[in-house]
N, C-alpha and C positions, 0 to 999 in steps of 0.2 A: 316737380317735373324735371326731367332728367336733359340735358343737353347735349344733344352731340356734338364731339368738337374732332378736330381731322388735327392728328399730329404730322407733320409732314418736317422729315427729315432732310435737312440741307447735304448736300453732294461735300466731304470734307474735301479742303483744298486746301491740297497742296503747295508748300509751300515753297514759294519759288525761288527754281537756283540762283545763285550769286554770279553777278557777270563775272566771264571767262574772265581769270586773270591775264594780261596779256603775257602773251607767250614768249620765252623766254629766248635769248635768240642764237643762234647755232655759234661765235665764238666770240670769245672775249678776251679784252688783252688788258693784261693788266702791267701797270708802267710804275716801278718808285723812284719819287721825284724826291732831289733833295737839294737844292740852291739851282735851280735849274729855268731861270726864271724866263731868258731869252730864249730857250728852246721849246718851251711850253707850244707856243702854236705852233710855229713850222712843224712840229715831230704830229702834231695834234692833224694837222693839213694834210700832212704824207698818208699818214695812215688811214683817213676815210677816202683821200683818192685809192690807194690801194686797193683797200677793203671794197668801197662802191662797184671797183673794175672785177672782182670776185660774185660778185650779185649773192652774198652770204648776207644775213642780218647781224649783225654786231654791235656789243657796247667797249667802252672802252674805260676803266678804271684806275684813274690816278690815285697813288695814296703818295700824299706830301709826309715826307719822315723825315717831320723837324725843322721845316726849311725857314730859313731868315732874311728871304732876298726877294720876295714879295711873288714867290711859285703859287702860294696859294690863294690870291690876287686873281692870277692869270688863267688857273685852274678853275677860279670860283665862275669867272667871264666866262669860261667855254662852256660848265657846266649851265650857264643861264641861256645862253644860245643853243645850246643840244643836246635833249634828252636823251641822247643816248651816252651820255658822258658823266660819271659817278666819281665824286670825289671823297677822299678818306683821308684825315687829317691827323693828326699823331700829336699829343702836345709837346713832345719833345722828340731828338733825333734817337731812335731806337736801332737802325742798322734794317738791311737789305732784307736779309730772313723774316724779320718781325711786317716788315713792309709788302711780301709776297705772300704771306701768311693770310697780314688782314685784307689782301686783293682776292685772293683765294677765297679765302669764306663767304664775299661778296660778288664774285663772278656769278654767273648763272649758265654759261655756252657749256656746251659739250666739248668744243677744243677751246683750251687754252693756249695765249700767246704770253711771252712776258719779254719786254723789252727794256733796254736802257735809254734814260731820257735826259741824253746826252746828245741825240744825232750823231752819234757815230754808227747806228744801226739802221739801215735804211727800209721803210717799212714797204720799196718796191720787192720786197725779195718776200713778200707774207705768201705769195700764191704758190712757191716749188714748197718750204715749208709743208702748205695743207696739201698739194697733191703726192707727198711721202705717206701723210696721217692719212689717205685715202688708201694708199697701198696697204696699208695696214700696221704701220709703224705707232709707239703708243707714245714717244720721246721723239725728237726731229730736234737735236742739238746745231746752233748756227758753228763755221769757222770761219772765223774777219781773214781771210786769203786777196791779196796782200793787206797784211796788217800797217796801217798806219800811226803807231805809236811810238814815240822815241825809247829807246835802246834800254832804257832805264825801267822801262817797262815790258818790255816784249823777249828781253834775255832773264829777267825771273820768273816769266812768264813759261816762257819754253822751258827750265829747268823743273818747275813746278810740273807741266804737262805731262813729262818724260818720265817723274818719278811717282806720280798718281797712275800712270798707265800701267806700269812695270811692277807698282804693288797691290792693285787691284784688280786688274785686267781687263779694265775697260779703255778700248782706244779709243781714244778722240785726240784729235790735233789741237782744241781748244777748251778743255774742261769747264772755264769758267766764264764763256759765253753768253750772255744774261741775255741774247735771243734764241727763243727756245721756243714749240710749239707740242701742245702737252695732252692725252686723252684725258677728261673729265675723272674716270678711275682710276689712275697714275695719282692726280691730286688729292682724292680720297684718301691716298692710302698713306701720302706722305708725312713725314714726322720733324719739324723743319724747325731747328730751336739755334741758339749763338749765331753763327756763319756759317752753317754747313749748307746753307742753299747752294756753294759753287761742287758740292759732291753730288747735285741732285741724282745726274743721271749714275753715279756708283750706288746709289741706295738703288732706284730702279731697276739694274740689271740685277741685281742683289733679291729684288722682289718676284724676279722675274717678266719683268717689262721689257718687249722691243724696243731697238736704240739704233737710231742714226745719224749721219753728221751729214750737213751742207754744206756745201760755201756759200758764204755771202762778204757784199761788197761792204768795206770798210773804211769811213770818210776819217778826216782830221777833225777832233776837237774842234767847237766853232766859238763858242763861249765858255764861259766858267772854268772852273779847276778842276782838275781831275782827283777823285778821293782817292786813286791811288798810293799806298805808301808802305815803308819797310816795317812797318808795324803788322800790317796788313800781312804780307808776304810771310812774317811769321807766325802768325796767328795762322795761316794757310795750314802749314804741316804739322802744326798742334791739333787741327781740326783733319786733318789725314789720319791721325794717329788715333782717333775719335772715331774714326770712320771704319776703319780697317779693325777694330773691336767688335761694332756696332755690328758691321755684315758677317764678321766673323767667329765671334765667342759670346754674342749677346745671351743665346739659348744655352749657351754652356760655359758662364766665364771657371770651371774649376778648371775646365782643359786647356784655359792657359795659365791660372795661376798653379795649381798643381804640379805641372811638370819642372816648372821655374822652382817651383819650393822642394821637390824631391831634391833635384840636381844640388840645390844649393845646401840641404840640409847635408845629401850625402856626404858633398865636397870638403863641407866641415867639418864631416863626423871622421872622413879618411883623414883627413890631416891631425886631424885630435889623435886617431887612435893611434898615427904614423908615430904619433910623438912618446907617446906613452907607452908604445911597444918597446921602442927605441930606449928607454928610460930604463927598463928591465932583460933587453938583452943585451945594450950594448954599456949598460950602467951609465948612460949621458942623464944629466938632471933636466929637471921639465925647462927649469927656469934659463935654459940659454936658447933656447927655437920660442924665440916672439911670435911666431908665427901660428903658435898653440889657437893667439887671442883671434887673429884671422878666423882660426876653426870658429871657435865659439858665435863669435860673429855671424859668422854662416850657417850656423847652424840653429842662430836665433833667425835671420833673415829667411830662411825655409822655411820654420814651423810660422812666421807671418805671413808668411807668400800662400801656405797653402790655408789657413783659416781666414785672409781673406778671399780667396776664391769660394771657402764653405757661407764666408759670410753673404757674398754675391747669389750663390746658388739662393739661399734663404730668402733673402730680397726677391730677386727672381720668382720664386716661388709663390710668395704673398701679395705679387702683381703680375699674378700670370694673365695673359689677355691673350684667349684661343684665338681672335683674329687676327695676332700680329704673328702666328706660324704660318700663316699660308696666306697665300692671295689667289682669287677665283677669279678665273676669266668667264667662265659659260657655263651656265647651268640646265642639262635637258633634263625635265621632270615627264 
């Protein structure tokens, strides 16, 4: 006897989405801290009254780089108080770059801020900042007008400024203003290794990024030491000199070692043959014009100059990356 039986097919379901991540929030500032330990809340206070008076959603990320004076202490407090506050800890002191790097990768805002967490930058000035990034500017560089820092600082400062302007052609009254307010794709793009965070906005115009300057008000030191130093200062215009390569000959270093290495093989070779001519019409012997070894010299120092520019090219070549020729603003499909 046969049974009927009823196979009855369930409705498959669905399987249900994942709660909304929360959403991530329109700016972020990211601050490197390094002995900075009595400035930690006040700069921490300024900047959510700021921010709050803005009616933006904001986080704020501290990266301590290497501090020994109990910043990451004060850092660890705020973050236990307010989720909106992300800390990044460094096991040792690695410098500024390496410190707005790993704030960068952990930002999530669409505009970025980055400040100094020193309290010399006052976070009432956040709101002219974002209403430039509104106009449309993708960089909104601070200038501390009047600068309050002793003489020792503010005259190598300005010569610094003067000679960054004048060889890259980016003006700004304050180059190395570490209050700055930045589009989301600006930071994307940037490539930010030793100290060259104070060239940010020269690599920028270089990408073809809008760039503008502010002024902002600029207090006295309140605590701590200022990293400041002639070490520093030099290390500036070695990393100018890094820069002014980078926007300039990176896609083509033969076209500056090349011309350097002709000029110099020429030089060589006229003074060699000067000599040697000379040797047979005027019967003078090689060995009294010391200056033959000059040639040679030159003439090796050229064919080095130009095979290290074929060796660049090579290099170049075997680490070509199509996205670092161009940068895209809008795309209509």
């Amino acid at each position: 006897m046969l049974r009927e039986t009823s196979i009855v097919i369930a409705p498959q379901v669905q399987p249900s989405a994942p709660a909304s991540a929360e959403a991530p929030p329109a700016i972020s500032l990211v601050i490197p801290v390094y002995n900075e330990c009595e400035s930690v809340r006040p700069l921490y206070e300024g900047i959510v009254a700021s921010m709050e008076s803005t009616g933006e959603t904001f986080e704020i990320v501290y990266v301590d780089d290497g501090s020994t004076d109990g910043s990451f202490e004060a850092l660890k407090a705020l973050h236990a108080a307010d989720p909106r506050v992300h800390v990044i800890r460094f096991r040792r002191n690695f410098g500024k770059s390496p410190a707005l790097l790993a704030g960068f990768s952990h930002s999530r805002g669409d505009i970025i801020f980055t400040m100094d967490a020193d309290l010399q930058d006052d976070p009432a000035e956040i709101p002219q900042f974002l209403e430039q990034i509104r106009v449309g500017y993708d960089l909104v560089s601070g200038w501390k007008f009047p600068r309050l820092d002793p003489i020792s600082k503010t005259f190598p400062s300005k010569i610094f400024n003067t000679i960054v302007s004048s060889t890259t052609g980016v003006h700004l009254h304050d180059m190395n203003c570490g209050f700055k307010a930045y589009r989301r794709e600006l930071i994307d793009e940037l490539k930010l290794y030793g100290e060259l965070h104070r060239f940010i906005p020269v690599m920028a115009k270089w990408r073809g990024f809008s760039i503008t300057e502010v002024k902002v008000k600029h207090h006295p030191r309140q605590f701590g030491k200022s990293k400041f130093g002639a070490k520093r200062f030099l290390r500036g215009f070695l990393d100018l000199v890094t820069v002014l390569f980078l926007t300039s000959y990176i896609r083509t270093p033969l076209r500056l070692f090349g011309p350097v290495g002709i000029v110099s093989f020429l030089l060589g070779f006229g003074i060699d043959a000067w000599v040697v001519a000379n040797r047979f019409v005027a019967n003078d012997p090689i060995r009294n014009h010391p200056i033959v070894f000059l040639g040679i010299l030159l003439m090796i120092v050229g064919v080095q100059f130009i095979l290290s520019g074929l060796q660049s090219e090579m290099i170049r070549h075997f680490n070509f990356n199509q996205r670092d020729e161009f940068s895209v603003k809008q795309v209509l499909d």
